[in-house]
C-alpha positions as CSV (number, residue, x, y, z in Angstrom):
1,X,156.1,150.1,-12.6
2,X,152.5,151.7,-12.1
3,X,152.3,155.1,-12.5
4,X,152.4,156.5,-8.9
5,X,153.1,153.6,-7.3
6,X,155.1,154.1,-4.1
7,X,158.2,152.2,-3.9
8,X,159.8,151.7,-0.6
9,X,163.4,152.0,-0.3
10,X,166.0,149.3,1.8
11,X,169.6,148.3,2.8
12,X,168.8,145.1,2.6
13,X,166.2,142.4,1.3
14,X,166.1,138.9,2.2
15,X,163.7,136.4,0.4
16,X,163.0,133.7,2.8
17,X,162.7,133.6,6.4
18,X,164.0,130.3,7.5
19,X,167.2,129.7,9.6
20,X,169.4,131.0,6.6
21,X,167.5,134.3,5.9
22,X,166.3,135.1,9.7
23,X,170.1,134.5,10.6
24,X,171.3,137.2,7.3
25,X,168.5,139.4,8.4
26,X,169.2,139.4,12.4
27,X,173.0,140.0,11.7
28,X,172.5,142.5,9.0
29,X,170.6,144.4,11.4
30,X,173.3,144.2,14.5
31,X,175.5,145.7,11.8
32,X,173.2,148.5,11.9
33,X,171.3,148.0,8.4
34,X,168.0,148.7,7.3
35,X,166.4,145.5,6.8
36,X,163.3,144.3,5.0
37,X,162.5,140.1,5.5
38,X,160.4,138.6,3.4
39,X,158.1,135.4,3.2
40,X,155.0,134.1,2.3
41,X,154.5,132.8,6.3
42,X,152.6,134.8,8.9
43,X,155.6,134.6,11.1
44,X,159.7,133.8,10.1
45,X,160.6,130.2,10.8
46,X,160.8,128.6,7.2
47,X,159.9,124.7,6.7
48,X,162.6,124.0,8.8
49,X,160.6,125.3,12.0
50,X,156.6,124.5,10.7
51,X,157.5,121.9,8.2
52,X,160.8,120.6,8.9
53,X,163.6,119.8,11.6
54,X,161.6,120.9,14.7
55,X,158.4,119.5,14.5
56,X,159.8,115.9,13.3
57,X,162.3,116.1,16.5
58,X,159.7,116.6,18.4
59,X,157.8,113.4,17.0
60,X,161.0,111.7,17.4
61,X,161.7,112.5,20.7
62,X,158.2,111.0,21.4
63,X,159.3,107.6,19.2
64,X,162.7,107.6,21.5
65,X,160.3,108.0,24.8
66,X,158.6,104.8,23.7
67,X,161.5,103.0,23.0
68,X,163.2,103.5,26.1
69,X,160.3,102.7,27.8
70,X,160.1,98.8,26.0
71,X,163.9,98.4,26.5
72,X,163.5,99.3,30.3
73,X,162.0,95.9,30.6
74,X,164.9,94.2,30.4
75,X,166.3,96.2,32.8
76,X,163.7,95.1,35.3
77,X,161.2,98.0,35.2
78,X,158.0,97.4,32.9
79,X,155.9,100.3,31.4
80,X,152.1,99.2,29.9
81,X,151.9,99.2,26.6
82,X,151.7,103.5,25.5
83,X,148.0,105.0,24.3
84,X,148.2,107.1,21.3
85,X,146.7,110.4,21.8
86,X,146.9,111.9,18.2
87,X,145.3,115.1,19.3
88,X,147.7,115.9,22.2
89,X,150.8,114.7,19.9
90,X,150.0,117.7,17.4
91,X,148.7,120.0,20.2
92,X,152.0,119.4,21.7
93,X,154.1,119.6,18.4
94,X,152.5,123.2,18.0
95,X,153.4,124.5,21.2
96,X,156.7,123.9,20.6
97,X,156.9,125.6,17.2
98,X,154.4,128.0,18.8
99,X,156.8,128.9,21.4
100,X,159.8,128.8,18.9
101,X,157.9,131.4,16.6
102,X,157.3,133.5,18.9
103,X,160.6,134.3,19.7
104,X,161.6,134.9,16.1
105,X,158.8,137.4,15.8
106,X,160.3,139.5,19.4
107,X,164.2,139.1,17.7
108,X,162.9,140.6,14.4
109,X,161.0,143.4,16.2
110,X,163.7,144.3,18.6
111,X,166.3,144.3,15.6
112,X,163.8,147.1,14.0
113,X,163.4,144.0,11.1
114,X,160.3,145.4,8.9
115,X,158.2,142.0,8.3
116,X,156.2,141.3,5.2
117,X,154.1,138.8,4.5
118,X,153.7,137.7,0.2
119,X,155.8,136.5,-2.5
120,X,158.5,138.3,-3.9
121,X,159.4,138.5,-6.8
122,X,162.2,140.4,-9.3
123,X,161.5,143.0,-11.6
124,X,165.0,143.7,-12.2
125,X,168.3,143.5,-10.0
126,X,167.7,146.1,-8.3
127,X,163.4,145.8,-7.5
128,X,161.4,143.4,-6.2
129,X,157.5,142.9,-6.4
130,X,155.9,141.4,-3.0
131,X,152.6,140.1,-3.0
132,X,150.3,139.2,-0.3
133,X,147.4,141.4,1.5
134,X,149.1,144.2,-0.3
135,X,151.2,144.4,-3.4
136,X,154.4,146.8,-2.4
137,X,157.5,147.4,-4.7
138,X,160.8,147.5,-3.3
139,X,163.9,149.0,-4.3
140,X,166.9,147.3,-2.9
141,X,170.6,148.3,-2.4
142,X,171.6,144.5,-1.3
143,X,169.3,141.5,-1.5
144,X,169.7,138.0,0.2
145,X,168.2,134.8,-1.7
146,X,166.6,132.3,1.0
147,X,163.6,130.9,-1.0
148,X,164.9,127.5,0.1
149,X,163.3,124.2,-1.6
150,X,160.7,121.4,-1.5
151,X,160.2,117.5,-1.7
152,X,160.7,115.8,-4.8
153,X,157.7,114.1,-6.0
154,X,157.5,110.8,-7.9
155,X,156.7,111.0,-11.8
156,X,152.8,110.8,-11.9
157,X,152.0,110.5,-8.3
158,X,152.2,114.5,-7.1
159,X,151.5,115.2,-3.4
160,X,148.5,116.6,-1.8
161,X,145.1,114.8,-4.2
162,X,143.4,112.3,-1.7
163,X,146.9,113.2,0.8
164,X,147.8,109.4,0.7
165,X,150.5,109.8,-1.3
166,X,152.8,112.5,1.4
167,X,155.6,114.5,1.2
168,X,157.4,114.8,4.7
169,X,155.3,118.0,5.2
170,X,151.9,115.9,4.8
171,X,153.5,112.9,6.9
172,X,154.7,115.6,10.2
173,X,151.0,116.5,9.7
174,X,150.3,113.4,11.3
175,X,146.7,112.8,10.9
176,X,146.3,109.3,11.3
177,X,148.5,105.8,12.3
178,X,148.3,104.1,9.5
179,X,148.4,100.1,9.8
180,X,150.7,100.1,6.7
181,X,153.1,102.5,5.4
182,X,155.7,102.8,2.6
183,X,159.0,104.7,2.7
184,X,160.1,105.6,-0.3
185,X,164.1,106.2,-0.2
186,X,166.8,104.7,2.3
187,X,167.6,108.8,3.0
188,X,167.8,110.4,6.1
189,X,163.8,111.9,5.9
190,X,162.6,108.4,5.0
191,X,164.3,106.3,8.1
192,X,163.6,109.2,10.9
193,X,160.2,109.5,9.9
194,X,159.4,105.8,8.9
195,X,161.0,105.2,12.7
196,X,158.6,107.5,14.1
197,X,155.8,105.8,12.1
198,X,156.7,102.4,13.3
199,X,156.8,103.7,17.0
200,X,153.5,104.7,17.0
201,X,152.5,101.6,15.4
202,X,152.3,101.2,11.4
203,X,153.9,98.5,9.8
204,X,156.8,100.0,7.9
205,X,158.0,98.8,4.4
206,X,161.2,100.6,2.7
207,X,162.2,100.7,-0.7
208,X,165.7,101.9,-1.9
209,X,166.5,102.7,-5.8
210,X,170.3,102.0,-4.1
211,X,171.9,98.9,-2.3
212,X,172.1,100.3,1.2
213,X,170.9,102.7,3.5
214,X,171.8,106.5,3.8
215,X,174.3,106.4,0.9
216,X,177.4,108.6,1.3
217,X,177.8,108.0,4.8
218,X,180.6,105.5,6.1
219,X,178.9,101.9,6.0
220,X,180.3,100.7,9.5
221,X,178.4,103.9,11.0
222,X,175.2,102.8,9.6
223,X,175.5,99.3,10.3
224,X,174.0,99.4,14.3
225,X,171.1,101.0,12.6
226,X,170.4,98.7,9.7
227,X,170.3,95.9,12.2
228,X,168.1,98.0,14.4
229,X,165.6,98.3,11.2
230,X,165.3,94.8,10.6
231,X,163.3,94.2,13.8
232,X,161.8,97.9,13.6
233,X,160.6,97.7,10.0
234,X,158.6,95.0,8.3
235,X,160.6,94.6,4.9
236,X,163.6,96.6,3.3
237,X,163.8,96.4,-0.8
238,X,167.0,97.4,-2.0
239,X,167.6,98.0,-5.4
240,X,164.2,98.4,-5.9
241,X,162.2,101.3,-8.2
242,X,158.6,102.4,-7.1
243,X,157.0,102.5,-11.0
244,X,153.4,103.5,-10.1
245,X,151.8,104.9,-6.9
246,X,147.8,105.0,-7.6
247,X,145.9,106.4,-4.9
248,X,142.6,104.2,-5.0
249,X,141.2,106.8,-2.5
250,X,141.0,104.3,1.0
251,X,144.6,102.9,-0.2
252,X,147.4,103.2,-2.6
253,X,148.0,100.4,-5.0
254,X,152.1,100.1,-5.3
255,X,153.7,98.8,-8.3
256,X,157.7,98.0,-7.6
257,X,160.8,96.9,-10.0
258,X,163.5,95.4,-9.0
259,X,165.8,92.8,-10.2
260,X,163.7,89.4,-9.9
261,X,160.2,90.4,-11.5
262,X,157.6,93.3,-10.6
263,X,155.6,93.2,-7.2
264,X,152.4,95.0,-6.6
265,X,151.2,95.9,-2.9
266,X,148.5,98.0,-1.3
267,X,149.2,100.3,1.8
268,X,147.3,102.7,3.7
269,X,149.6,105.8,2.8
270,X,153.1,106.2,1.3
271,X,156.0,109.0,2.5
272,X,157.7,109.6,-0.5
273,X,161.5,111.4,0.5
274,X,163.7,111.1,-2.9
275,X,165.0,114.4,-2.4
276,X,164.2,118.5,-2.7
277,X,164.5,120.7,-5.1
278,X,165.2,124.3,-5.5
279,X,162.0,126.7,-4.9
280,X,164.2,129.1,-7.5
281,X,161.3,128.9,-10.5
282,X,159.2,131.3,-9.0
283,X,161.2,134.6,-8.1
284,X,161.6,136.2,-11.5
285,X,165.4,135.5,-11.2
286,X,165.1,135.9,-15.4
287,X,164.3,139.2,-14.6
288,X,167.9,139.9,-13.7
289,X,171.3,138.4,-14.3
290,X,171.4,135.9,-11.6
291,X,172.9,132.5,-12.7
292,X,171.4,129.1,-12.0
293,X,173.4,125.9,-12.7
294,X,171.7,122.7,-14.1
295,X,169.6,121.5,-11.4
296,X,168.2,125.1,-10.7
297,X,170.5,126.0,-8.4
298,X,171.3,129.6,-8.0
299,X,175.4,129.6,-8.4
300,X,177.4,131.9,-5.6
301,X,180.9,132.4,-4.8
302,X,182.7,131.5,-1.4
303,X,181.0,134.9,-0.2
304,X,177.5,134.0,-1.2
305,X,177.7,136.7,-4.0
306,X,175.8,135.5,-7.1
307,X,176.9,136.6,-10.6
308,X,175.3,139.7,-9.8
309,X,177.7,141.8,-7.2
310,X,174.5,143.1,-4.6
311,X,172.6,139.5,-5.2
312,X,173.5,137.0,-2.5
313,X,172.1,133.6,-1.7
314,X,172.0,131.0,0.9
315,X,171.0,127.5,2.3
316,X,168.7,125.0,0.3
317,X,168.4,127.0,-2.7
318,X,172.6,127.3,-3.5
319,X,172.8,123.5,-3.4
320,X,175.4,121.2,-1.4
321,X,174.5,120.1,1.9
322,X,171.0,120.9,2.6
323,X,170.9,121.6,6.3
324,X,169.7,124.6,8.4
325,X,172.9,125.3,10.7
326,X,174.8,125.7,7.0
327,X,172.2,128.0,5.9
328,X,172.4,130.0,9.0
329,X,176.0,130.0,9.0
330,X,176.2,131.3,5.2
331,X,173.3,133.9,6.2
332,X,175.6,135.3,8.2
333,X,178.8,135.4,5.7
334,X,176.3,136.8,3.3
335,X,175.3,139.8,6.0
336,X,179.0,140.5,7.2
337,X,180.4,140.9,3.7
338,X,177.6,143.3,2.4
339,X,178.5,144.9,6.1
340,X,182.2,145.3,4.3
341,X,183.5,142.8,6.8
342,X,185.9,140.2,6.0
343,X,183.9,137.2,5.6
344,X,183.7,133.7,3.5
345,X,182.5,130.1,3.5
346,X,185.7,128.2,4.5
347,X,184.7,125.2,7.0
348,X,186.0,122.1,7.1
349,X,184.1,120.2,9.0
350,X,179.9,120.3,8.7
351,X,177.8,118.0,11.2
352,X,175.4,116.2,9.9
353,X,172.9,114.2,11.8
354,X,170.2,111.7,11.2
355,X,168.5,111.2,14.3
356,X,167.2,107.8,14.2
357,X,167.8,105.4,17.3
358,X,170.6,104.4,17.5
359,X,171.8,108.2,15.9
360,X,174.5,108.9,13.3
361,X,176.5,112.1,13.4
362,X,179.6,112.6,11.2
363,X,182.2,115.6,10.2
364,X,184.8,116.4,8.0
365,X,186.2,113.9,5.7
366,X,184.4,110.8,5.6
367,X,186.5,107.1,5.3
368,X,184.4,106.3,2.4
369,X,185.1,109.8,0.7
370,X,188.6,109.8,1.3
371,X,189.0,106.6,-0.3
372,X,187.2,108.2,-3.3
373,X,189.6,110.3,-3.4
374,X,193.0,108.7,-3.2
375,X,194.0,110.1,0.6
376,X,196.3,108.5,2.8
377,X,194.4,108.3,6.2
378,X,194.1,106.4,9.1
379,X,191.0,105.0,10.7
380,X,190.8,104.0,14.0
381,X,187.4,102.6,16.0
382,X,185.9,102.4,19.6
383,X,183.3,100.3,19.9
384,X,180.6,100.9,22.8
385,X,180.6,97.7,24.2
386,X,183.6,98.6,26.2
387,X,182.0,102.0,26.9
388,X,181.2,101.9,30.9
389,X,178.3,104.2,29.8
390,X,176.8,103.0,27.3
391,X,176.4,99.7,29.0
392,X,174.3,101.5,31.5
393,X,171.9,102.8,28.7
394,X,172.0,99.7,27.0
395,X,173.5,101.2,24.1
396,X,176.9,98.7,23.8
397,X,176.2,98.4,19.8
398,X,177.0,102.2,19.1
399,X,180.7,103.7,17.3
400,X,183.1,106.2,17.6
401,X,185.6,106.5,15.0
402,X,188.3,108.8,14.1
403,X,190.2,109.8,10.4
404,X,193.1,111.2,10.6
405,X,196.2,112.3,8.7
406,X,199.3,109.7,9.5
407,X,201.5,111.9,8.6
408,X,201.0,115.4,11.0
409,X,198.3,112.8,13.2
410,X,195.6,116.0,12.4
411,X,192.3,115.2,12.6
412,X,190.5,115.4,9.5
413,X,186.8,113.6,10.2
414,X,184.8,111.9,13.0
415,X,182.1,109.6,13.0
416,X,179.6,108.5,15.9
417,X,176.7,106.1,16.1
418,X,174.6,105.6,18.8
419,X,173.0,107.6,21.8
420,X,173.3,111.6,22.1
421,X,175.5,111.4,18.6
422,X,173.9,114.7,17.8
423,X,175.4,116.6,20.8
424,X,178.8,114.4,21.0
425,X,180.1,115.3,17.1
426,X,180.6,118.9,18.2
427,X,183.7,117.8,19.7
428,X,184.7,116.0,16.0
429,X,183.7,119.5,14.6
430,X,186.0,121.6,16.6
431,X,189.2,118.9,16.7
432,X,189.2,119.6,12.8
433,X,188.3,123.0,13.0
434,X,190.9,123.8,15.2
435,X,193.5,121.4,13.3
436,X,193.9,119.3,16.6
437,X,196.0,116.2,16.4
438,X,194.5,112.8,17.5
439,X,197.0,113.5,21.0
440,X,195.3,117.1,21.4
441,X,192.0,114.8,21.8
442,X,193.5,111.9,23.4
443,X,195.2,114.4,26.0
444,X,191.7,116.1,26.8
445,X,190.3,114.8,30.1
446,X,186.8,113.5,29.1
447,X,184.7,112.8,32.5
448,X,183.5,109.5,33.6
449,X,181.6,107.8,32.7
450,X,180.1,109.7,29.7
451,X,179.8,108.5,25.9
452,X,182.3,111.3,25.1
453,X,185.0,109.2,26.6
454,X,184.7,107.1,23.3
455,X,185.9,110.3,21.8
456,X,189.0,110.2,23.7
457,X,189.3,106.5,23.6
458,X,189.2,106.7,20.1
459,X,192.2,109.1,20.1
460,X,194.2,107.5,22.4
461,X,194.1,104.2,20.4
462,X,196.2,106.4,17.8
463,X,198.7,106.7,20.4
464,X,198.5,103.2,22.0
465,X,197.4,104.1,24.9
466,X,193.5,103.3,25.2
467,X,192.3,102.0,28.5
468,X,189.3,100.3,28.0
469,X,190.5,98.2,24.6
470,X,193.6,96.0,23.9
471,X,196.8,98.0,22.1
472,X,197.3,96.4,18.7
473,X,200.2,94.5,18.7
């Protein structure tokens, strides 16, 4: 500490402003604490708003748009071919975070929020050191990790020199079309973003360490989408290793391994998306007594405590699923329990969604997972094509499926593929929630004719009584 340095005094300090740490922030304040947020940002929002889940749904919105537009041919209407305007596709991307960032900056004023702009970090468990315009000391009572992470670079090819070589960050940047464009991993950033890339025009070429696409998730769900990508991209290498990425400058030359002999290729740019990593290197956490696990990780109980009692943490940073609804959902745990309110992380059943087209959304126990594991379940499937619906969208090659216990018939996951996945899994999320049985679903009226029918279609095959496909015999 410098000698006469003013040290301001809060409740509660959270590190990070993205969904997780506006969400501990805005409900620590409706609790009626004094809060302080913290990021290096101008304005809360986190990667997930700038750098992250809004601006690529935007982008993808756009790629559906097109899509639609070419499949309305063969519904008899016809579109020209769609002009790229680069400029009004980010002008338009940054209204919408504009508008979205604006409203976090009204919701932190209004809560009485104090703001601060730098990077924090601890002196000890009980101070912290922001730096920005102005260095400021803070003296906590309760502090809330949010710091998040970031992309995973390849060995010897970081991001950012000559900005060929991009993270997802430098791809949502979006400065050009590339002709030709490598994805590097089969994950969830890689297809939505090499889809997006391929609608606007660049010739796409994937390459997977693995020997599929989006591993973890249940194969049959991906499989509408796999097909989809074989017209959509130009080549798919599965187990395949990128060993060197040069960037010549005007192109990067690509050296790959996999199981026949090496390849070398040029492209225009390459979107690296291998993974993230904790930002925890940087906050002074060896300051205090705060615990990280092997992969940096901070470590944190079901109430988001760390090993230090008044030291919580949330979202990217804690590890596990790395998406912002969990974040915000443990912000809020973190918030009620330093409130004194009963509070912990007990959820059964997380959505996850890849929005590619055709979409995949899943909760709760996954058939591949549960086979993992030994447990007893029944699957049962609906298939679009017999989905009234989805024959009008022309979207007959999506899924619905259904896990459940055959025992007590409870409900333990769901799965969807296809059209509007990302809104229809809620109903998946709340059967398990709730502990519904496949008849609670099945006994739900679900309007006609919607895509959520497949939902109840799915639950009445359990009972033998779907409409729309034959009873097994």
């Amino acid at each position: 500490m410098v000698m006469g340095e003013f040290t301001q005094e809060t409740d509660l300090l959270v590190i990070g402003s993205g969904p997780g740490g506006y969400a501990a922030a805005f409900r620590a304040a409706d609790l009626g604490m004094d809060v302080i947020l913290v990021d290096v940002a101008e304005r809360p929002g986190g990667v997930c708003l700038y750098r992250g889940c809004i601006p690529s749904k935007t982008y993808l919105h756009l790629a559906e748009v097109i899509h639609d537009a070419r499949r309305a041919a063969d519904m008899g209407v016809r579109f020209a071919e769609p002009q790229i305007d680069l400029d009004a596709l980010r002008a338009w991307k940054q209204t919408v975070i504009d508008q979205m960032a604006a409203g976090l900056v009204t919701l932190t004023d209004k809560r009485g929020i104090q703001y601060l702009q730098g990077r924090a970090a601890f002196e000890d468990d009980r101070h912290v050191r922001i730096r920005g315009r102005d260095t400021l000391r803070v003296k906590f009572r309760h502090a809330v990790i949010a710091a998040g992470s970031r992309a995973t670079a390849l060995p010897g090819a970081p991001f950012g020199q000559g900005g060929r070589i991009m993270s997802s960050t430098g791809a949502l940047n979006l400065k050009d079309i590339p002709e030709t464009l490598l994805v590097v991993g089969g994950g969830y950033v890689g297809l939505e973003l090499g889809m997006v890339y391929a609608a606007l025009g660049s010739r796409i070429t994937l390459v997977e360490l693995g020997d599929r696409l989006l591993p973890g998730v249940d194969q049959d769900l991906v499989a509408p989408l796999a097909k989809r990508l074989q017209t959509q991209f130009d080549t798919l290498h599965f187990n395949t290793r990128v060993s060197q990425l040069k960037d010549a400058g005007d192109q990067v030359a690509v050296t790959l391994a996999h199981e026949r002999s090496p390849a070398v290729m040029t492209v225009d740019r390459v979107l690296v998306a291998i993974g993230r990593q904790p930002n925890s290197g940087e906050l002074g956490l060896e300051n205090t007594g705060v615990k990280l696990d092997e992969g940096g990780h901070i470590v944190v109980d079901d109430r988001q405590r760390t090993s230090v009692d008044h030291i919580f943490a949330i979202g990217d940073i804690v590890g596990g699923v790395m998406l912002a609804h969990k974040a915000m959902y443990e912000g809020k745990i973190a918030a009620e329990v330093i409130a004194g309110k009963p509070a912990a992380f007990d959820v059964r059943a997380i959505p996850a969604v890849v929005y590619t087209d055709p979409q995949i959304a899943w909760a709760g126990l996954t058939e591949e997972e549960a086979r993992a594991r030994k447990i007893d379940v029944a699957v049962e499937r609906f298939p679009w094509k017999f989905s009234g619906r989805a024959a009008t969208t022309g979207s007959a090659r999506g899924l619905t499926k259904m896990i459940v216990d055959p025992g007590s018939q409870r409900v333990l996951g769901v799965g969807i593929t296809g059209r509007g996945a990302e809104g229809l899994i809620a109903e998946g999320v709340l059967a398990i929630e709730m502990g519904a049985l496949a008849e609670d679903v099945a006994l739900s009226i679900h309007a006609h004719p919607t895509l959520a029918e497949t939902e109840g279609e799915t639950a009445e095959i359990f009972l033998g009584a779907a409409t729309h496909i034959l009873p097994k015999r």
